[in-house]
mmCIF file as gemmi writes it, N, C-alpha and C atoms, coordinates in Angstrom:
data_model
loop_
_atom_site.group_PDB
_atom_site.id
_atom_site.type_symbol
_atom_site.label_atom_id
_atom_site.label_alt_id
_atom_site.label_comp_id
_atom_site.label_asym_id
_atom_site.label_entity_id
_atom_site.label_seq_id
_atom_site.pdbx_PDB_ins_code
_atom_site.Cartn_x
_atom_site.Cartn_y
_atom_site.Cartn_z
_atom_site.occupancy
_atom_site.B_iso_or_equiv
_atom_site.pdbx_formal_charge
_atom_site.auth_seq_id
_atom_site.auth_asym_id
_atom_site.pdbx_PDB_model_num
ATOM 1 N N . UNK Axp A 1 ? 19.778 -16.789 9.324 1 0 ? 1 A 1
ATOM 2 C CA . UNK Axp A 1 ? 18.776 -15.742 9.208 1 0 ? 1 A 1
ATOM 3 C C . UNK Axp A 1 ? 17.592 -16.27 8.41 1 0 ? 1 A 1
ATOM 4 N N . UNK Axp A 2 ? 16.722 -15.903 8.765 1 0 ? 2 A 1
ATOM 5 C CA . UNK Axp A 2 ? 15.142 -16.754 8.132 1 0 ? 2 A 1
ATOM 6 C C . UNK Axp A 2 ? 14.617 -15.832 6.875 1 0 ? 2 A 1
ATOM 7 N N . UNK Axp A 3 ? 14.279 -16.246 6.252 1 0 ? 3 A 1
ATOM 8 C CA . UNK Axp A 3 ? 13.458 -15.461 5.181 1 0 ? 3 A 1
ATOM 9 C C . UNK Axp A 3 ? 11.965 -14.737 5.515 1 0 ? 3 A 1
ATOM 10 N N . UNK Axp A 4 ? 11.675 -13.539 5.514 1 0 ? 4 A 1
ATOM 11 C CA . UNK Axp A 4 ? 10.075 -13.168 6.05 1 0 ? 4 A 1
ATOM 12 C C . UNK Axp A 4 ? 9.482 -13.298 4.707 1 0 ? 4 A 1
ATOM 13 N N . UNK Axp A 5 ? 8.198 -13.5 5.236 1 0 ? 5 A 1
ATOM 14 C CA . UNK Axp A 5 ? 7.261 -13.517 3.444 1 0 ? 5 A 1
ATOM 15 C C . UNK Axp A 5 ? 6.908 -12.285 3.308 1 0 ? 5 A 1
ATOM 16 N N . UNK Axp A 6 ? 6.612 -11.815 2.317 1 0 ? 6 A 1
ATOM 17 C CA . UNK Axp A 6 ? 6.422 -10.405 1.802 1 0 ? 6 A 1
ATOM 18 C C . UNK Axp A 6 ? 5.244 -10.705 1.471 1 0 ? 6 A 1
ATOM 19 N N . UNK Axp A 7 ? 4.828 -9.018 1.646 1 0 ? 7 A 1
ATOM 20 C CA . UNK Axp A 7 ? 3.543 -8.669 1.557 1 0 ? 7 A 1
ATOM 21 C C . UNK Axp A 7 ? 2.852 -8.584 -0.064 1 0 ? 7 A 1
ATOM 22 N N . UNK Axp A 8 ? 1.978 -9.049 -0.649 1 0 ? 8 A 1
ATOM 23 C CA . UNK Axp A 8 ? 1.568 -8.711 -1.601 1 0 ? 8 A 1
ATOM 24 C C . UNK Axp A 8 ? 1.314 -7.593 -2.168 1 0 ? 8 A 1
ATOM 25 N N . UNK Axp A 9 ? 1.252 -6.084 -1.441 1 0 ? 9 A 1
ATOM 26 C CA . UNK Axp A 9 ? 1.09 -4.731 -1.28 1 0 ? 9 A 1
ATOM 27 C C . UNK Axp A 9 ? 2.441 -4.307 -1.599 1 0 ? 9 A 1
ATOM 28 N N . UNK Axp A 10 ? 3.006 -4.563 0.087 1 0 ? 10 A 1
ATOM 29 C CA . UNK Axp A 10 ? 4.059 -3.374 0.125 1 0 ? 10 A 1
ATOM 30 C C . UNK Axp A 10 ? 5.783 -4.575 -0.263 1 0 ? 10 A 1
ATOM 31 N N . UNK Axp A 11 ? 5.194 -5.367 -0.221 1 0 ? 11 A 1
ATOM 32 C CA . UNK Axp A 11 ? 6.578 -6.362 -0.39 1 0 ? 11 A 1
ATOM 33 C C . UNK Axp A 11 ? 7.457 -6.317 0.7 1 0 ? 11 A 1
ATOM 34 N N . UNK Axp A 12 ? 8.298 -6.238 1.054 1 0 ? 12 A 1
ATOM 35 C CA . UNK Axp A 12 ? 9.457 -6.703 1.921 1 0 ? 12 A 1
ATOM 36 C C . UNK Axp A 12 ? 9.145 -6.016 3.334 1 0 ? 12 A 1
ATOM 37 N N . UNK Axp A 13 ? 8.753 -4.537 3.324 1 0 ? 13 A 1
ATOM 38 C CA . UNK Axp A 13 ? 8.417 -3.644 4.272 1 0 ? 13 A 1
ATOM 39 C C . UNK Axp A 13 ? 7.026 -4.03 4.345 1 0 ? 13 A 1
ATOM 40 N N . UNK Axp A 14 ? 7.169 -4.139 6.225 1 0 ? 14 A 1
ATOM 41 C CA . UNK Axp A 14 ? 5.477 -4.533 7.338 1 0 ? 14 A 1
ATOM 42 C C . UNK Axp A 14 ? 4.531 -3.74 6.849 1 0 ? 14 A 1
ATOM 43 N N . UNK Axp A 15 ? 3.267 -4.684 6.468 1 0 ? 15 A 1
ATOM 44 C CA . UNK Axp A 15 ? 1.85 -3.093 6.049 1 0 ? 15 A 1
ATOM 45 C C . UNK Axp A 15 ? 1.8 -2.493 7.038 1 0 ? 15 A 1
ATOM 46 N N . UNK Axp A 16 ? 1.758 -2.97 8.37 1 0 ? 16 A 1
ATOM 47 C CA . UNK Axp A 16 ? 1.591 -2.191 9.581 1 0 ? 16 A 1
ATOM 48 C C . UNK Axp A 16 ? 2.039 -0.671 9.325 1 0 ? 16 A 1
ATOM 49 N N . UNK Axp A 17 ? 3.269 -0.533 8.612 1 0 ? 17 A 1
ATOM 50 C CA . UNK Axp A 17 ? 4.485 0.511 8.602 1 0 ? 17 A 1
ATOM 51 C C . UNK Axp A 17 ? 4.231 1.573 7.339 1 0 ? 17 A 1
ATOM 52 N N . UNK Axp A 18 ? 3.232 1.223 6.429 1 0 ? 18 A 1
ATOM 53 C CA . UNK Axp A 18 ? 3.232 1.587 5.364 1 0 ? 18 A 1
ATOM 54 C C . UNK Axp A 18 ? 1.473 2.576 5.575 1 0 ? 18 A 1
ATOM 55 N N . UNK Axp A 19 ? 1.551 3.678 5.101 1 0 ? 19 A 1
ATOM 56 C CA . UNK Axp A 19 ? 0.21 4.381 5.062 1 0 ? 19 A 1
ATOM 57 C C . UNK Axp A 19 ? -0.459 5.118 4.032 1 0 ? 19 A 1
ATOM 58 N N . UNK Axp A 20 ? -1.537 4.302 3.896 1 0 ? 20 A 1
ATOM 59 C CA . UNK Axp A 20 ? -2.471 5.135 1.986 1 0 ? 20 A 1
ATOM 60 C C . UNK Axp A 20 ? -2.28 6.368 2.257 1 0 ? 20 A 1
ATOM 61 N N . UNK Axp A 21 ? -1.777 6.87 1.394 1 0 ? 21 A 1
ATOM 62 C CA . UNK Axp A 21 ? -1.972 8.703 0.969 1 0 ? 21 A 1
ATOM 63 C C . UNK Axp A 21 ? -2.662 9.313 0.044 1 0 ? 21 A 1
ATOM 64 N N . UNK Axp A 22 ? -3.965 8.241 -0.336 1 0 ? 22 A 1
ATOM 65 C CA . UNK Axp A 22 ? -5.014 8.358 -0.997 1 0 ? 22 A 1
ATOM 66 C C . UNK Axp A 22 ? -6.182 7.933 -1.073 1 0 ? 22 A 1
ATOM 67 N N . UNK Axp A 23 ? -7.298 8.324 -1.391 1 0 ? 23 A 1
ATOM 68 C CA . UNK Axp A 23 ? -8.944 7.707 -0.851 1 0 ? 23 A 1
ATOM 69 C C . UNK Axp A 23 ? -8.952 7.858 0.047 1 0 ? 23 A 1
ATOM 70 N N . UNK Axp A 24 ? -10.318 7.002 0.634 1 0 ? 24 A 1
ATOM 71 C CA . UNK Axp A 24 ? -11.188 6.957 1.656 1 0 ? 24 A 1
ATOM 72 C C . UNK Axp A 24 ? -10.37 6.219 2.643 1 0 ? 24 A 1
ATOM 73 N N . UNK Axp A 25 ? -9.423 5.725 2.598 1 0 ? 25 A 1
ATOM 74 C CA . UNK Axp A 25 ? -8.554 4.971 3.644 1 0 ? 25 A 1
ATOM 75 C C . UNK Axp A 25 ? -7.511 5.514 3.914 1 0 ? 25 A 1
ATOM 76 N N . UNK Axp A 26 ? -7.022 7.608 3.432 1 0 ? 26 A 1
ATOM 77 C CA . UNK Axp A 26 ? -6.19 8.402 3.492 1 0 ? 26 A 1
ATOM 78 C C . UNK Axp A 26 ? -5.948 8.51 5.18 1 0 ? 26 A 1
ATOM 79 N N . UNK Axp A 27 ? -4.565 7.682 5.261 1 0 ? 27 A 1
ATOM 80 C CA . UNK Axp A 27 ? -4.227 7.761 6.924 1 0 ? 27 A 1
ATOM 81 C C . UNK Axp A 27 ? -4.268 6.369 7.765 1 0 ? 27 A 1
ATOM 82 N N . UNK Axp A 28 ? -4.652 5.207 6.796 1 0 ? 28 A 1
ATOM 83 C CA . UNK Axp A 28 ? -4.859 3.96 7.498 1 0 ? 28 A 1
ATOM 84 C C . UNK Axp A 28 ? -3.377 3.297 7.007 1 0 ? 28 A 1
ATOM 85 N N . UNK Axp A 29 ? -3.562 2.084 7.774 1 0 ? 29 A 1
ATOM 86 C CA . UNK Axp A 29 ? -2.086 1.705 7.406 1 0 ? 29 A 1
ATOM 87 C C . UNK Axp A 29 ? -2.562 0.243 6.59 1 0 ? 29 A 1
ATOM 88 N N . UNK Axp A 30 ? -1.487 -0.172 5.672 1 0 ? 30 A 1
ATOM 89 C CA . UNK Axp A 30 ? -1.833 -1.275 4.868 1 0 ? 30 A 1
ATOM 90 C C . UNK Axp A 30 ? -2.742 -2.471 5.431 1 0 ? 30 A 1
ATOM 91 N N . UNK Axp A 31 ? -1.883 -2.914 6.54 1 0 ? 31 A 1
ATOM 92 C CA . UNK Axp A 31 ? -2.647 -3.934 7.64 1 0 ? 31 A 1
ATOM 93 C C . UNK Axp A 31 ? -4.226 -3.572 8.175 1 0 ? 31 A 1
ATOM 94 N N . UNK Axp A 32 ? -4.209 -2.454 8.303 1 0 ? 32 A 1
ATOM 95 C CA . UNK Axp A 32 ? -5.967 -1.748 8.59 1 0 ? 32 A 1
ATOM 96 C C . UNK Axp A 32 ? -6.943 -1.678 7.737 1 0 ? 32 A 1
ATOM 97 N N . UNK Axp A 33 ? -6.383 -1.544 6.601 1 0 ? 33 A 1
ATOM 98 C CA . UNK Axp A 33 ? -7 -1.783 5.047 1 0 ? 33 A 1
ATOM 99 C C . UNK Axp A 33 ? -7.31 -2.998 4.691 1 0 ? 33 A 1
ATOM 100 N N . UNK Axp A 34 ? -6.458 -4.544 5.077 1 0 ? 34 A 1
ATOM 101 C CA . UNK Axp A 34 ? -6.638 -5.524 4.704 1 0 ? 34 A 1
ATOM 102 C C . UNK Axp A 34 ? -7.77 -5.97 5.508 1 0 ? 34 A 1
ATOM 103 N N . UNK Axp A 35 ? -7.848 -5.863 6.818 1 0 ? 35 A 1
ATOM 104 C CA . UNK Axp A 35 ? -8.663 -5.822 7.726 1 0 ? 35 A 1
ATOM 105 C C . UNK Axp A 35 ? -10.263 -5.226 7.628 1 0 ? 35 A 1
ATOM 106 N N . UNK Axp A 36 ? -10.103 -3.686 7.107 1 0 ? 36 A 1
ATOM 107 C CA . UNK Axp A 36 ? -11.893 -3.073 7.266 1 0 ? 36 A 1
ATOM 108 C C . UNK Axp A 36 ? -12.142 -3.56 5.682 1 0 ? 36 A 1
ATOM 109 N N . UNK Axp A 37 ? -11.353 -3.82 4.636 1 0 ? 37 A 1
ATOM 110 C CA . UNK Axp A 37 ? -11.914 -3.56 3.095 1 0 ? 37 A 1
ATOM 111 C C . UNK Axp A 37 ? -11.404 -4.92 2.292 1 0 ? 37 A 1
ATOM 112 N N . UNK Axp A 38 ? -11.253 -6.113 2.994 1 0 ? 38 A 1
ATOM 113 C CA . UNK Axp A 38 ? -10.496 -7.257 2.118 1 0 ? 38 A 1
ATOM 114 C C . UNK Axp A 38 ? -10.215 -6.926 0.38 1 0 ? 38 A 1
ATOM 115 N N . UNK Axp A 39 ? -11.65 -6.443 -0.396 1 0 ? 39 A 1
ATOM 116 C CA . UNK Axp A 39 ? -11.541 -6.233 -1.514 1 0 ? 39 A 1
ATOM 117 C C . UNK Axp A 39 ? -10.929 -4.999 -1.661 1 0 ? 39 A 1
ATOM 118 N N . UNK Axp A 40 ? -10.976 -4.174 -1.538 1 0 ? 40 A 1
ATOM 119 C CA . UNK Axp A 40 ? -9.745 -2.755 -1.595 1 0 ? 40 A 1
ATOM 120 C C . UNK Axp A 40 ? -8.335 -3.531 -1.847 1 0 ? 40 A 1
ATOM 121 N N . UNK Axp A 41 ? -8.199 -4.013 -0.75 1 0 ? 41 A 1
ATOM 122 C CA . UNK Axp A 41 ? -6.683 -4.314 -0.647 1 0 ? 41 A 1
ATOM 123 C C . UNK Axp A 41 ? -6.358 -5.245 -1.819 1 0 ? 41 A 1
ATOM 124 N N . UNK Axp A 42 ? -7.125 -6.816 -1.839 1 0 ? 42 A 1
ATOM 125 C CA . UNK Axp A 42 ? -6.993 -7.625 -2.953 1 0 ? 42 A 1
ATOM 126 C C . UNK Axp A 42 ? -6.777 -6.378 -3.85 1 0 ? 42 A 1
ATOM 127 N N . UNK Axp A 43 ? -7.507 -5.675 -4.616 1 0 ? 43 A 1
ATOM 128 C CA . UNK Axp A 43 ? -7.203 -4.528 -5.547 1 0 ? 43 A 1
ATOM 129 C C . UNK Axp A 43 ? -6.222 -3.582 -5.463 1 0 ? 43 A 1
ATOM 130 N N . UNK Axp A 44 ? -5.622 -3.409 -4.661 1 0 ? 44 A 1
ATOM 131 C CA . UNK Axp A 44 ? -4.414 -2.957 -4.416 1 0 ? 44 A 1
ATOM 132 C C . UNK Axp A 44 ? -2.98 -3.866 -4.71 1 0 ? 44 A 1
ATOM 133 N N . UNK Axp A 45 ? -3.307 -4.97 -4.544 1 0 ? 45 A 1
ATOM 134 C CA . UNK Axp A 45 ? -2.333 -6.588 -4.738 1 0 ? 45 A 1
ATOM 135 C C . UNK Axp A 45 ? -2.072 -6.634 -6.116 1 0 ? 45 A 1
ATOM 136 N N . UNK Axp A 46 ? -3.36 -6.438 -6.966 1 0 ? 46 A 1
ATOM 137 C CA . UNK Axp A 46 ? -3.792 -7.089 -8.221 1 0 ? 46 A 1
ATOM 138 C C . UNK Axp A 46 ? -2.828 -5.766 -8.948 1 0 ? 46 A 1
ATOM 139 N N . UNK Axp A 47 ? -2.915 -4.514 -8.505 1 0 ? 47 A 1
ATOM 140 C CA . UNK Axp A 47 ? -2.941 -3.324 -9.5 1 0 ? 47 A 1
ATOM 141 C C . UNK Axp A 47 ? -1.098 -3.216 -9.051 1 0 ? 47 A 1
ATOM 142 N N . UNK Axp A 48 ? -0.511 -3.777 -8.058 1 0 ? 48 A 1
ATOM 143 C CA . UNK Axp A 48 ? 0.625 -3.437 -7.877 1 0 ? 48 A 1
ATOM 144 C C . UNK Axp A 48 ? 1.755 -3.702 -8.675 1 0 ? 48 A 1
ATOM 145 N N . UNK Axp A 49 ? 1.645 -4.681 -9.85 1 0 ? 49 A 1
ATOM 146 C CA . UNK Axp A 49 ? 2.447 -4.656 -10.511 1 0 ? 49 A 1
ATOM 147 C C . UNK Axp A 49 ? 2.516 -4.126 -12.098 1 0 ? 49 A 1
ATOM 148 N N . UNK Axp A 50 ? 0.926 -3.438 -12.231 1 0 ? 50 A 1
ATOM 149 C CA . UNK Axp A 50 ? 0.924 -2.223 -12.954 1 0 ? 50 A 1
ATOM 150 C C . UNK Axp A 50 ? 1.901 -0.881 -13.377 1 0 ? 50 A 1
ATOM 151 N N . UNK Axp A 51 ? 1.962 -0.685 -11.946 1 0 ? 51 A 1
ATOM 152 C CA . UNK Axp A 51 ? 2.764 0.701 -11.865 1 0 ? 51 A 1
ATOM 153 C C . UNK Axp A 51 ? 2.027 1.573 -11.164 1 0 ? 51 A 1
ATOM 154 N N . UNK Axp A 52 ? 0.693 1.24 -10.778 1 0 ? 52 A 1
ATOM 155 C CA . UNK Axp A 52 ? -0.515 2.303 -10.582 1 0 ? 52 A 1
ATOM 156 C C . UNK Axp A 52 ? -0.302 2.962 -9.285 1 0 ? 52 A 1
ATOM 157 N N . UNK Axp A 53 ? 0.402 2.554 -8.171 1 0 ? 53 A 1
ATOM 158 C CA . UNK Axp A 53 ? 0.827 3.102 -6.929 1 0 ? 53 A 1
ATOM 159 C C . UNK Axp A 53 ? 2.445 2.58 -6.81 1 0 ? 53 A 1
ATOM 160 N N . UNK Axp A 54 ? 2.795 3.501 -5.59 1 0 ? 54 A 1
ATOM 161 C CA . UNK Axp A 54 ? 4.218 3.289 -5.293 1 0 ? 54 A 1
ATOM 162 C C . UNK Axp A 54 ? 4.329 3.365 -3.632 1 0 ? 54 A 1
ATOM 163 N N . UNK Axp A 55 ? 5.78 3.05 -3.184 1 0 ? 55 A 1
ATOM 164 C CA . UNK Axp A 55 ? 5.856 3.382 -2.076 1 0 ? 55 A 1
ATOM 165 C C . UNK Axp A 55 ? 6.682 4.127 -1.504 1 0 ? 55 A 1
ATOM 166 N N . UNK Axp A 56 ? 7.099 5.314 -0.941 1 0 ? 56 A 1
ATOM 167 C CA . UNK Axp A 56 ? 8.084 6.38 -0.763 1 0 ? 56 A 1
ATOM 168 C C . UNK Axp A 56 ? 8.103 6.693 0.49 1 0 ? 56 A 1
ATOM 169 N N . UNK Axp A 57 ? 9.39 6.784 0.784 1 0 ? 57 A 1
ATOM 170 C CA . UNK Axp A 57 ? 10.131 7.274 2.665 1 0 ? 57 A 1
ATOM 171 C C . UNK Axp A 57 ? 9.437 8.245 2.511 1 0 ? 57 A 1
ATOM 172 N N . UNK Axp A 58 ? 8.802 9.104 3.37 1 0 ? 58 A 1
ATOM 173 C CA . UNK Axp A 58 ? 9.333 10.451 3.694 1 0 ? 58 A 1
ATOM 174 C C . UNK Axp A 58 ? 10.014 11.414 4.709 1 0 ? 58 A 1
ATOM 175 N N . UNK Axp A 59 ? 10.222 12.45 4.667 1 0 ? 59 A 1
ATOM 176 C CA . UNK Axp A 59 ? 10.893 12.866 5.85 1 0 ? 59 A 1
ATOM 177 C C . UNK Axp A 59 ? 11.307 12.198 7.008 1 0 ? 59 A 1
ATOM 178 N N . UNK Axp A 60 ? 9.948 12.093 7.58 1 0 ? 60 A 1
ATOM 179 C CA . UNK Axp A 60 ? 10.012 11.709 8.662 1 0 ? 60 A 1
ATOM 180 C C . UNK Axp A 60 ? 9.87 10.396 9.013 1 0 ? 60 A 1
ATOM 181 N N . UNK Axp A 61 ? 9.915 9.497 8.017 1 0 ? 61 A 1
ATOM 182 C CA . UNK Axp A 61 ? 10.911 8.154 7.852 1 0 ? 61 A 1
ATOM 183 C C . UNK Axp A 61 ? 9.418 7.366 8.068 1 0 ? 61 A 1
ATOM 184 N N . UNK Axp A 62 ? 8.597 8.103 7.96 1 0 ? 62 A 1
ATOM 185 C CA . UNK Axp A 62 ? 7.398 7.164 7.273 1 0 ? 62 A 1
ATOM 186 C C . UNK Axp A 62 ? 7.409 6.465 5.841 1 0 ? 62 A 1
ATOM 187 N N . UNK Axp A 63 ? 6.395 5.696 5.702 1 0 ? 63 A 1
ATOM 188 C CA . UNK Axp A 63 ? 6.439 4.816 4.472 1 0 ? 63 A 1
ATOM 189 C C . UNK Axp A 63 ? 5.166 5.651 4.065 1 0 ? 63 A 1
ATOM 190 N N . UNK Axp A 64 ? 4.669 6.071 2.871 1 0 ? 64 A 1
ATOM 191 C CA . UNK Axp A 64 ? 3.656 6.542 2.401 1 0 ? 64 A 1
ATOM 192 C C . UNK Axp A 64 ? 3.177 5.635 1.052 1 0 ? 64 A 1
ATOM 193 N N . UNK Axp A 65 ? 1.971 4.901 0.751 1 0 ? 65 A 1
ATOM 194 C CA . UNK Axp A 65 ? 1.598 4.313 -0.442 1 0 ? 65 A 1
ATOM 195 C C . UNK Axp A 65 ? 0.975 5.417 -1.355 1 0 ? 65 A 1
ATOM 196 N N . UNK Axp A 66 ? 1.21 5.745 -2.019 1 0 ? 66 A 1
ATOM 197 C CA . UNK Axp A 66 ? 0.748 7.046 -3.261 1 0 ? 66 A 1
ATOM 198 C C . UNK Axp A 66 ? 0.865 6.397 -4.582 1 0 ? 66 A 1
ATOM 199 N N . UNK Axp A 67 ? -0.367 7.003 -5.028 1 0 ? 67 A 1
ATOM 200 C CA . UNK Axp A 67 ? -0.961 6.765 -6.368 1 0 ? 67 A 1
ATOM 201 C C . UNK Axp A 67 ? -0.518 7.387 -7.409 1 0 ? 67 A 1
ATOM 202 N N . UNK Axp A 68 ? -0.203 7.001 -8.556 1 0 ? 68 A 1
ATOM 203 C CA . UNK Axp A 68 ? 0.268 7.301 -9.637 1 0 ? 68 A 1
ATOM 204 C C . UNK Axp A 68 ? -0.536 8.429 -10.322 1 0 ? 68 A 1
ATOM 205 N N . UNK Axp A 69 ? -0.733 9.801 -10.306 1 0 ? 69 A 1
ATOM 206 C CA . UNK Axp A 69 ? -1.482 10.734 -10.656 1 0 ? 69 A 1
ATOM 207 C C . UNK Axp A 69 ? -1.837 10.3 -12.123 1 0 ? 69 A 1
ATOM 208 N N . UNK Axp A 70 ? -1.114 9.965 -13.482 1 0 ? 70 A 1
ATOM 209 C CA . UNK Axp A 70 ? -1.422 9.531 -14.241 1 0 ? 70 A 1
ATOM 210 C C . UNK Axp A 70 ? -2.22 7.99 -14.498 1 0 ? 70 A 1
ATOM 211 N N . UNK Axp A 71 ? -2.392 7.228 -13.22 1 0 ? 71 A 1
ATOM 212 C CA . UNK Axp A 71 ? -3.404 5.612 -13.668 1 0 ? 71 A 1
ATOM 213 C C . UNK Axp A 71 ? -4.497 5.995 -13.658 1 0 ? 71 A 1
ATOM 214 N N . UNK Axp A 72 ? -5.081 5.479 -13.989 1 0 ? 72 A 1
ATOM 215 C CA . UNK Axp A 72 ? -6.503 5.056 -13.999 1 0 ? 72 A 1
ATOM 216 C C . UNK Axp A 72 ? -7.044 4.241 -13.14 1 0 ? 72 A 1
ATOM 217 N N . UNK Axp A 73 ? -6.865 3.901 -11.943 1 0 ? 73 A 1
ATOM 218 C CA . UNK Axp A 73 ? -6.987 3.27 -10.924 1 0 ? 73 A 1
ATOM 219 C C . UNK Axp A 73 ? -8.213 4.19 -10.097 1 0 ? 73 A 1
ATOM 220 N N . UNK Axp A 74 ? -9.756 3.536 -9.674 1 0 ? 74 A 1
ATOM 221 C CA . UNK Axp A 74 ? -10.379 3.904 -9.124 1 0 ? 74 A 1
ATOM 222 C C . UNK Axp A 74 ? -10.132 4.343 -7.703 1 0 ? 74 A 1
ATOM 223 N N . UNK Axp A 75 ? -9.785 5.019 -6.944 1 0 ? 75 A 1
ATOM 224 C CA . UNK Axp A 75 ? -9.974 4.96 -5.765 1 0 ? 75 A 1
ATOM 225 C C . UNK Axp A 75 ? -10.847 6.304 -4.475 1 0 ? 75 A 1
């Protein structure tokens, strides 16, 4: 079995699969973000081992990226 490289964002799980649930990119998926906003995302990379966002199933077995209501993270 091969090792996949992980994402700097979402880590182990495809950005494709994963979707901002905050800002101006509310509804894009990680991979679409890296794509229209290179610097967004780099800033999203940089702030991820902050604590400042997370990533959570929901229901309906989506991946949602959500922001830490308490950071200070511009977005």
């Amino acid at each position: 079995m091969s090792q996949k490289d992980s994402s700097p964002v979402t880590g182990v799980i495809e950005e494709n699969l994963v979707i901002l649930d905050f800002g101006k990119y509310e509804g894009k998926s990680v991979e679409e973000i890296a794509r229209l906003d290179p610097e967004f995302y780099d800033k999203l990379a940089s702030e991820k081992e902050n604590g400042v966002f997370a990533i959570r199933r929901q229901r309906d077995k989506t991946f949602r990226l959500y922001v830490n209501p308490l950071s200070n993270m511009d977005h």
